[in-house]
C-alpha positions in Angstrom: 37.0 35.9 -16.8 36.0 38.7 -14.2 36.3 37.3 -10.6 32.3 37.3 -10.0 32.4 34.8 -13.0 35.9 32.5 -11.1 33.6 32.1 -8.0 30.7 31.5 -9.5 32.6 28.5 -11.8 33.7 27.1 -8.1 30.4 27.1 -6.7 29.3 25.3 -9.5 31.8 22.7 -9.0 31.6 22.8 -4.9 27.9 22.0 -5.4 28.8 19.4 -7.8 31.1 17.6 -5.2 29.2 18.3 -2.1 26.3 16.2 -4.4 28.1 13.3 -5.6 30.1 12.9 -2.1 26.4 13.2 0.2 25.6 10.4 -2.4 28.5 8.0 -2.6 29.1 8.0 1.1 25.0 7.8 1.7 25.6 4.1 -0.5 28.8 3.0 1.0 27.0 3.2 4.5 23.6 2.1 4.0 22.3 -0.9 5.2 22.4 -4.3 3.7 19.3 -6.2 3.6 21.0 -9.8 4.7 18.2 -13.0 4.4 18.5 -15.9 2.2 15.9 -15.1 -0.6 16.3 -18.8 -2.5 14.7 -20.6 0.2 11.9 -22.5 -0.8 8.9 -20.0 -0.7 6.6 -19.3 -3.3 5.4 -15.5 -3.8 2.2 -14.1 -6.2 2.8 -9.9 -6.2 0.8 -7.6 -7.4 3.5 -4.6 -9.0 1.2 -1.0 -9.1 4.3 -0.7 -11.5 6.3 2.7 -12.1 7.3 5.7 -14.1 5.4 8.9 -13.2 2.5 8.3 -10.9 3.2 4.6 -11.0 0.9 4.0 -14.0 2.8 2.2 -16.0 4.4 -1.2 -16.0 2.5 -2.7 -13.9 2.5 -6.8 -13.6 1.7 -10.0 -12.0 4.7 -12.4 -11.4 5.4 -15.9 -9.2 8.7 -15.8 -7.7 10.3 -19.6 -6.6 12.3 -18.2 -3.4 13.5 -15.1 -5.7 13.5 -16.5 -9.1 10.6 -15.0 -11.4 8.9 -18.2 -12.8 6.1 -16.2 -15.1 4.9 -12.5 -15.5 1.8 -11.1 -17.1 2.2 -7.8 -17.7 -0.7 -6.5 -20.2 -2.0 -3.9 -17.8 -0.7 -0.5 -16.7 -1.6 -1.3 -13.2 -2.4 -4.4 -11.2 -2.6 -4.2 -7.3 -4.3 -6.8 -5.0 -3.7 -10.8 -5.6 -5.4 -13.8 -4.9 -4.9 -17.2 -6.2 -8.1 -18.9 -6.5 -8.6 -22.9 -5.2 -8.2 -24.0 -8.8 -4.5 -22.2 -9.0 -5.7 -19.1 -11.0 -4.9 -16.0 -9.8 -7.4 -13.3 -9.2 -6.3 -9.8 -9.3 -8.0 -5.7 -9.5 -6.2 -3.9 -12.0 -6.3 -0.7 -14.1 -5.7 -0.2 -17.7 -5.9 2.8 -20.5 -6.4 2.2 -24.1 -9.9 1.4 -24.2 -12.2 2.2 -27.1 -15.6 1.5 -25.6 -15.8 4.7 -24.2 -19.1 6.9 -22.7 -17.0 9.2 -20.4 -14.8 10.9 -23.3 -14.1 10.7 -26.7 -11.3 8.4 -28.0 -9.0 6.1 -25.6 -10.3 5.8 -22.1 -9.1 4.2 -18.4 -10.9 1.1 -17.0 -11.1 -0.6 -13.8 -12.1 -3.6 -12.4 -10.7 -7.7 -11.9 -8.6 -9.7 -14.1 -8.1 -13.5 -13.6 -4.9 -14.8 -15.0 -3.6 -18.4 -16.0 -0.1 -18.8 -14.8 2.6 -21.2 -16.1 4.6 -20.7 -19.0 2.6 -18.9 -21.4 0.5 -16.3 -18.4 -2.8 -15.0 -19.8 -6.0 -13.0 -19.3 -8.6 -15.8 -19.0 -11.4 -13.2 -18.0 -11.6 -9.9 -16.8 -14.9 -7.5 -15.6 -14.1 -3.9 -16.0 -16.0 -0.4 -16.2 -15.0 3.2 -17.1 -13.7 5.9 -14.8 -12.6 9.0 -15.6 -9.3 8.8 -14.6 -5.7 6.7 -14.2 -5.4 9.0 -10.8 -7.3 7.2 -7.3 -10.2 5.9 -9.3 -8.8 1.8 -9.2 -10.1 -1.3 -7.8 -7.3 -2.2 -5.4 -9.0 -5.3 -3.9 -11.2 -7.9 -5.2 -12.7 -11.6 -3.5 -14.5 -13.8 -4.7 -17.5 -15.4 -2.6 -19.0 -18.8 -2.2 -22.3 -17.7 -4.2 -20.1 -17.0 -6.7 -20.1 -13.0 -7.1 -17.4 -11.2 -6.2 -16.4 -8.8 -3.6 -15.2 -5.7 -4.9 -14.0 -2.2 -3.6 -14.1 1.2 -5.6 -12.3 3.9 -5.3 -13.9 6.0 -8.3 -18.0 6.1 -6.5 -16.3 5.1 -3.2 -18.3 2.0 -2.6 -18.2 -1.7 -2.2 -20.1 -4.3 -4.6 -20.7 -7.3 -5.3 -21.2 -8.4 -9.3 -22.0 -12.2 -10.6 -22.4 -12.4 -14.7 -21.5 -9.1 -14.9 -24.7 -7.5 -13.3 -23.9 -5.3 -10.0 -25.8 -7.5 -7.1 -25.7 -5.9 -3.6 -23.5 -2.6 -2.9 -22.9 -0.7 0.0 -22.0 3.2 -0.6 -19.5 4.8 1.6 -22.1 8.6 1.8 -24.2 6.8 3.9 -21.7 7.3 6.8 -19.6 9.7 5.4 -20.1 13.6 4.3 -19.8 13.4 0.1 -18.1 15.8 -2.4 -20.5 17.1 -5.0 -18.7 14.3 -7.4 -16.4 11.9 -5.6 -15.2 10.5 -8.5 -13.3 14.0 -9.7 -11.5 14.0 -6.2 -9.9 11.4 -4.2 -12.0 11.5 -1.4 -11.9 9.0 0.7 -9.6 5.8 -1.2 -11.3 2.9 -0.2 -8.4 0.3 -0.8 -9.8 -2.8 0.6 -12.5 -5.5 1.5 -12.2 -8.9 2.9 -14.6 -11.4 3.8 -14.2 -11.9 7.3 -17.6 -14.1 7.8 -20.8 -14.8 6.0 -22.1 -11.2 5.0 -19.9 -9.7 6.8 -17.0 -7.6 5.3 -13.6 -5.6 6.4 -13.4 -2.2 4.2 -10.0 -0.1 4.4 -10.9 3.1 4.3 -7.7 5.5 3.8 -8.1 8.5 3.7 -10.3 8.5 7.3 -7.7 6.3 8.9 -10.4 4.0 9.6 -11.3 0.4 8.9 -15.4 -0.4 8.8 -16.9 -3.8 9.3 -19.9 -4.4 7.4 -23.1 -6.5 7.8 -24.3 -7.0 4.3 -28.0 -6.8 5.3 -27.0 -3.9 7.9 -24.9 -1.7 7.1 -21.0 -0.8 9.2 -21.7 -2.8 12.5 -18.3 -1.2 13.9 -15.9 1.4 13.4 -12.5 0.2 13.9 -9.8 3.7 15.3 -13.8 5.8 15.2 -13.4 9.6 15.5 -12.8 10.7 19.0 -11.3 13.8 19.0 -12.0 16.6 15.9 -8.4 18.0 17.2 -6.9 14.9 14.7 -9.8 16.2 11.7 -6.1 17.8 9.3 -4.7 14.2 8.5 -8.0 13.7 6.9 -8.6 16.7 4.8 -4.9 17.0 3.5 -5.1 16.6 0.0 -8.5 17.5 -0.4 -9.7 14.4 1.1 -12.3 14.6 3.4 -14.0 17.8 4.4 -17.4 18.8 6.5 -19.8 18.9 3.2 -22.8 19.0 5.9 -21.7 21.8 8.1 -22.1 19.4 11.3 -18.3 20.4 12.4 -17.6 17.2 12.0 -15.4 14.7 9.2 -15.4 11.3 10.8 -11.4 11.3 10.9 -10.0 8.5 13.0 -6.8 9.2 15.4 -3.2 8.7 12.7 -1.7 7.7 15.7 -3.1 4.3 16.0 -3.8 4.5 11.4 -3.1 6.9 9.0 -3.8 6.3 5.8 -3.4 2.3 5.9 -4.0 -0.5 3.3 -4.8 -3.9 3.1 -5.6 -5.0 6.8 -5.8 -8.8 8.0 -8.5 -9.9 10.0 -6.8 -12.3 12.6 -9.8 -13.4 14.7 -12.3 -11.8 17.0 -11.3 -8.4 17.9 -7.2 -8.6 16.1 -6.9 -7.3 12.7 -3.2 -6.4 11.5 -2.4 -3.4 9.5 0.1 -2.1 7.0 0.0 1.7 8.6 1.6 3.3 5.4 1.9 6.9 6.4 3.0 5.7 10.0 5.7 3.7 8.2 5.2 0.8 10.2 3.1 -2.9 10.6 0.9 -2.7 13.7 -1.0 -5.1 15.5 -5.0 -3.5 17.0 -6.7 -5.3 19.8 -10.3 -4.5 20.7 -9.7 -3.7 24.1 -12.4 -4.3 27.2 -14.3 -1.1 26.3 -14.7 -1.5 22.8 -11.6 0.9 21.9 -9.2 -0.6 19.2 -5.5 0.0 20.3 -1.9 -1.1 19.1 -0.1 -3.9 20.8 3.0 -3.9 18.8 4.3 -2.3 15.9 7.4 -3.3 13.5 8.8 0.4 12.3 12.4 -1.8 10.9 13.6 -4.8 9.4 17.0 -5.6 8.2 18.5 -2.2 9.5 16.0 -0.5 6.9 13.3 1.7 8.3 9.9 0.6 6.7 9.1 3.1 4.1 5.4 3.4 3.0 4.4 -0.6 3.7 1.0 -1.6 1.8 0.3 -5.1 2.5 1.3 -7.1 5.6 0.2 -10.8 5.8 0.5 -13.5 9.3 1.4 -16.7 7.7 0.4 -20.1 9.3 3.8 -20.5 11.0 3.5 -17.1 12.6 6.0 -14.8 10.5 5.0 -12.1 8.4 5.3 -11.2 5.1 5.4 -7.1 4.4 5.4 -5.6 1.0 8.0 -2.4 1.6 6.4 -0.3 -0.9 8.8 2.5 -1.3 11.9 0.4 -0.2 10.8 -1.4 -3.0 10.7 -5.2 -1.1 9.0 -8.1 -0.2 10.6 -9.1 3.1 9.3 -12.1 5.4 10.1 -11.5 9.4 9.8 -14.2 12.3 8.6 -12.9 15.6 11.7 -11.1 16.7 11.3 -9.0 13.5 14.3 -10.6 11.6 14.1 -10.9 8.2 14.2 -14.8 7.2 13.5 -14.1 3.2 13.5 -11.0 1.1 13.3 -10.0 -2.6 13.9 -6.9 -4.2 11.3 -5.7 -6.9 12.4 -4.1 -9.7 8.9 -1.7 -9.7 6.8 -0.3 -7.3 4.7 -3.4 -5.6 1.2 -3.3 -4.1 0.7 -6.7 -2.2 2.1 -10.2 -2.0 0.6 -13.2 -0.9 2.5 -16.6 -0.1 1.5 -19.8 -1.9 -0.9 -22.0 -1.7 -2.8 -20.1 1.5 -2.5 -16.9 0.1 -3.8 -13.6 2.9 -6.0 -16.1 5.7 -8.6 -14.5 7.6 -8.9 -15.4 11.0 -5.9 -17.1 10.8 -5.0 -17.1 15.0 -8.4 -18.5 15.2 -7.9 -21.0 12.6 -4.8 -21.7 14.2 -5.3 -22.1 17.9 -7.4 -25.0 17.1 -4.9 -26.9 15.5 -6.1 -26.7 11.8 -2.7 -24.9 11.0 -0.2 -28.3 11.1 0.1 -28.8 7.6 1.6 -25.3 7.1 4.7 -26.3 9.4 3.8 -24.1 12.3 6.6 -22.8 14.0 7.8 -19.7 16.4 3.6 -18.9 16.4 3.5 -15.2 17.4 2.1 -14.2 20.5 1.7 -10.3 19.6 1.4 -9.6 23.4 5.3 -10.6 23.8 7.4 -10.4 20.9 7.7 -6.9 19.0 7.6 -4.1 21.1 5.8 -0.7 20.3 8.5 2.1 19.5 8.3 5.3 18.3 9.5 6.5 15.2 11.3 10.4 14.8 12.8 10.1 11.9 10.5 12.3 10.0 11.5 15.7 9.4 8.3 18.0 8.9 7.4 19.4 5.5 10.6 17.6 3.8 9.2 14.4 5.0 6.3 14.7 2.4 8.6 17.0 -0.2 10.5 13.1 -0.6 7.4 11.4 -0.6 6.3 13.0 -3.5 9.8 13.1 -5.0 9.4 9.0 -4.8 6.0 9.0 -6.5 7.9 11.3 -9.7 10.7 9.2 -9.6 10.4 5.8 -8.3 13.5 4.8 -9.4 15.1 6.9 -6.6 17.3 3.8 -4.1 15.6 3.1 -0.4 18.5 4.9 1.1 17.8 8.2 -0.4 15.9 10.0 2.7 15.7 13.3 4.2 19.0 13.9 4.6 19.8 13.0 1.2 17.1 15.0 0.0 18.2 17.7 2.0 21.6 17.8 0.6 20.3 17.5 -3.0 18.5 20.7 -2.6 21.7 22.2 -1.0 23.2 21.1 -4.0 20.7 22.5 -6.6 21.3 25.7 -4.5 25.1 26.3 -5.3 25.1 24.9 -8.4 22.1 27.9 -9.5 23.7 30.8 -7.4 27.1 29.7 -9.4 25.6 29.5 -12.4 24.0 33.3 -11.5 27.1 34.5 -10.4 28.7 33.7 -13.6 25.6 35.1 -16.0 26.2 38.5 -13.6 29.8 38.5 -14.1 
């Protein structure tokens, strides 16, 4: 063995142990999510599901404090849950493997709602679906249904939000009437609308991600308001990264709200007249907005932690009648529950990727400080009721490291599997490894 050949073998095996020590210490230290998950809470979850891209094993399941009681798992996706008022759970979902294809020949992808009958034997009792031309940012995250008896959906593949009753498409409201539109929005994922609620009659809160903005719709008018509207053009790059948005219309302009206050959120809660509550995912936190005296929507607190665990990519945040909150961790892959201090008072593990949770029987409330400020919130056991003005403080988060901040991002989309304390540092010492390990290996094909 020439010497070029002895250094390279102890490279090789440097590499190897700088790896598995970075990793073994990385778990010895990390922090221990402490809360006692068999107390008496019953939680519906939506599981986007994993393996590359997340399209796969996807699933509906009840937990009992954090025993799975049923799981229906016939689609490759689910994402938002509802449980209806006769116990039925209403969920959007996406699925391959259909033969009623236009779009392309053989097997294609639909989209659309499925309601499932829990219990010991779960099942698809009905389901309304439609062809897109993709698994990729062409699902229906959220679905409601209303008291005519339609329901509310949003739709990422025309970028558009509907209404259908027996199957026939009755009122719709089409995000180009605001926005500046691709020459085809459903080959690009252009602006992700992730969410609707019913927040009165005919009127409608629509998460739109990818302009860090959240529109409130009149159904006979149009958006009435524009909640984080664009300000400044200076903030127009967190919308077009990606190929998201861009100025189709040549007015210098994108309609990109300010990612300080959201960037790229999902599933807000309207709380009452002028307080919605956000799961800011790329912000990595759970923020309160307050229409302020001017019209201008700002944060009042944000919860960037819980448990000694930074929030990694949350989707879903929910205020429960007795004032905690419950936040699907998407990344950390958890469902934790937090008082008003932001301590953790339940928490679950998922084995997959989850979308949203909602706690049984309310499920997500709207207008739920409303509702409860005038008393109609005593059968839920109110208790430690938030007041979002005093409890969790704003903070800022620097964590982030640029460029290998989004390298692990996309590392956790390939490889969901990857634990909640693999971050930048670890990732950062991975690649060191991968380093020595190839120059060794080099050193010795030289030598």
């Amino acid at each position: 063995m020439t010497d070029l050949e002895n250094k390279g073998k102890w490279v090789i095996i440097f590499g190897i142990v700088f790896f598995v020590s970075a990793m073994v210490l990385s778990f010895m230290f990390a922090p221990v999510m402490s809360a006692d998950s068999n107390q008496e809470r019953v939680t519906i979850i939506g599981s986007q599901g994993g393996g590359p891209g997340w399209h796969e094993l996807g699933s509906v399941y009840l937990l009992e404090g954090a025993e799975q009681r049923w799981k229906e798992d016939s689609a490759d996706s689910y994402f938002d849950v509802t449980v209806l008022e006769d116990g039925r759970i209403l969920v959007g979902f996406m699925h391959s493997g259909y033969s009623d294809c236009e779009l392309k020949e053989g097997d294609c992808v639909h989209t659309g709602f499925r309601i499932i009958e829990g219990g010991e034997d779960p099942k698809v009792v009905e389901e309304y679906s439609f062809e897109v031309r993709t698994r990729k940012d062409s699902e229906v995250h959220a679905v409601s249904v209303l008291s005519s008896g339609e329901f509310l959906i949003s739709d990422m593949d025309l970028e558009r939000v509907f209404t259908v009753k027996d199957e026939e498409v009755t009122w719709s409201w089409e995000a180009k009437s605001i926005y500046d539109e691709p020459k085809d929005p459903t080959r690009r994922d252009w602006l992700h609308i992730n969410d609707v609620d019913v927040i009165g009659e005919g009127r409608y809160l629509v998460s739109v991600r990818n302009a860090n903005q959240i529109l409130i719709i009149e159904r006979d008018q149009g958006v009435i308001e524009i909640i984080n509207k664009d300000y400044d053009d200076e903030d127009d790059d967190s919308c077009k990264r990606m190929g998201a948005l861009e100025d189709t219309n040549g007015d210098g302009n994108i309609r990109c709200g300010d990612p300080d206050i959201l960037n790229h959120q999902h599933n807000p809660q309207w709380l009452g007249e002028g307080k919605i509550l956000v799961a800011d995912s790329d912000n990595d936190r759970i923020v309160e907005l307050n229409r302020n005296e001017v019209g201008k929507w700002e944060p009042v607190w944000a919860l960037y932690e819980a448990g000694g665990i930074e929030l990694n990519w949350p989707r879903d945040a929910d205020k429960l009648p007795n004032g905690n909150i419950l936040i699907t961790d998407t990344l950390n892959k958890r469902i934790i529950e937090v008082d008003s201090d932001g301590e953790i008072v339940w928490g679950v593990w998922t084995q997959h990727i989850p979308y949203e949770a909602d706690r049984l029987p309310y499920g997500e409330i709207s207008g739920i400080d409303e509702l409860c400020g005038n008393g109609e919130c005593q059968g839920f056991e109110i208790r430690n009721h938030r007041n979002s003005e005093e409890t969790i403080e704003i903070e800022s988060r620097g964590s982030k490291i640029p460029l290998i901040s989004d390298l692990l991002f996309i590392v956790r989309v390939v490889f969901p599997e990857i634990p909640y304390w693999f971050k930048e540092l670890q990732l950062i010492a991975t690649m060191i490894s991968i380093f020595l390990i190839a120059s060794g290996w080099k050193m010795k094909k030289t030598g």
